[in-house]
N, C-alpha and C positions, 0 to 999 in steps of 0.2 A: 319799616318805612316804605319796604318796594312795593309790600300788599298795600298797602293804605295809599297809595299810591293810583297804583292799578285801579283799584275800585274808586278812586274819586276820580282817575280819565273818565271812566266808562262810564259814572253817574253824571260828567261833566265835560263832554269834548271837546264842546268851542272853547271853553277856559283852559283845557289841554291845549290845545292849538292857538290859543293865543298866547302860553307861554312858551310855548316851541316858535314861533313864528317870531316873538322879542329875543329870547337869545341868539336866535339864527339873523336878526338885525344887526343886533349888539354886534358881530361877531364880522359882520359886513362892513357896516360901518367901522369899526374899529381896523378891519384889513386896509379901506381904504385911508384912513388919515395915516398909519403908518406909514401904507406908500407914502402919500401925499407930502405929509411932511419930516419924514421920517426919524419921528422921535419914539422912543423907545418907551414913552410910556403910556402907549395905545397896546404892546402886549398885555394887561392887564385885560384888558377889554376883549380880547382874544383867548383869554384863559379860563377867563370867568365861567362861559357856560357848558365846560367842560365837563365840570361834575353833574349838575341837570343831567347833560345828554345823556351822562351814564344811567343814572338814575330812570330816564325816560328809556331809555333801552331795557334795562333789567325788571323794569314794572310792563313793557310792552311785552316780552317774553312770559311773566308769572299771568299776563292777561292772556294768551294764548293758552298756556297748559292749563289753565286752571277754573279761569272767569267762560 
């Protein structure tokens, strides 16, 4: 999944960066209604693009050694 990954950033950046740029939204917005109103279930919305990121990290790393 992390090559297939890789190779579709790279064939497809702005679609890369515009799903990096919505989870890192997601993740905004979600910090601030927490503060805001501080209800607990705005961490879900802070959780959520956790797994991505990793994902976007370990396909950024297999596109350096390899792509």
């Amino acid at each position: 999944m992390v090559k297939q990954y890789a190779v579709f950033s790279s064939k497809h950046p702005v679609l890369h960066w515009m799903f990096m740029l919505t989870f890192l939204l997601t993740m905004v917005v979600s910090s601030y209604l927490l503060l805001e109103t501080e209800q607990l279930a705005y961490i879900g919305g802070m959780a959520l693009p956790v797994l991505p990121f990793i994902l976007f990290a370990r396909a950024s790393n297999y596109k350096k050694k390899y792509l």
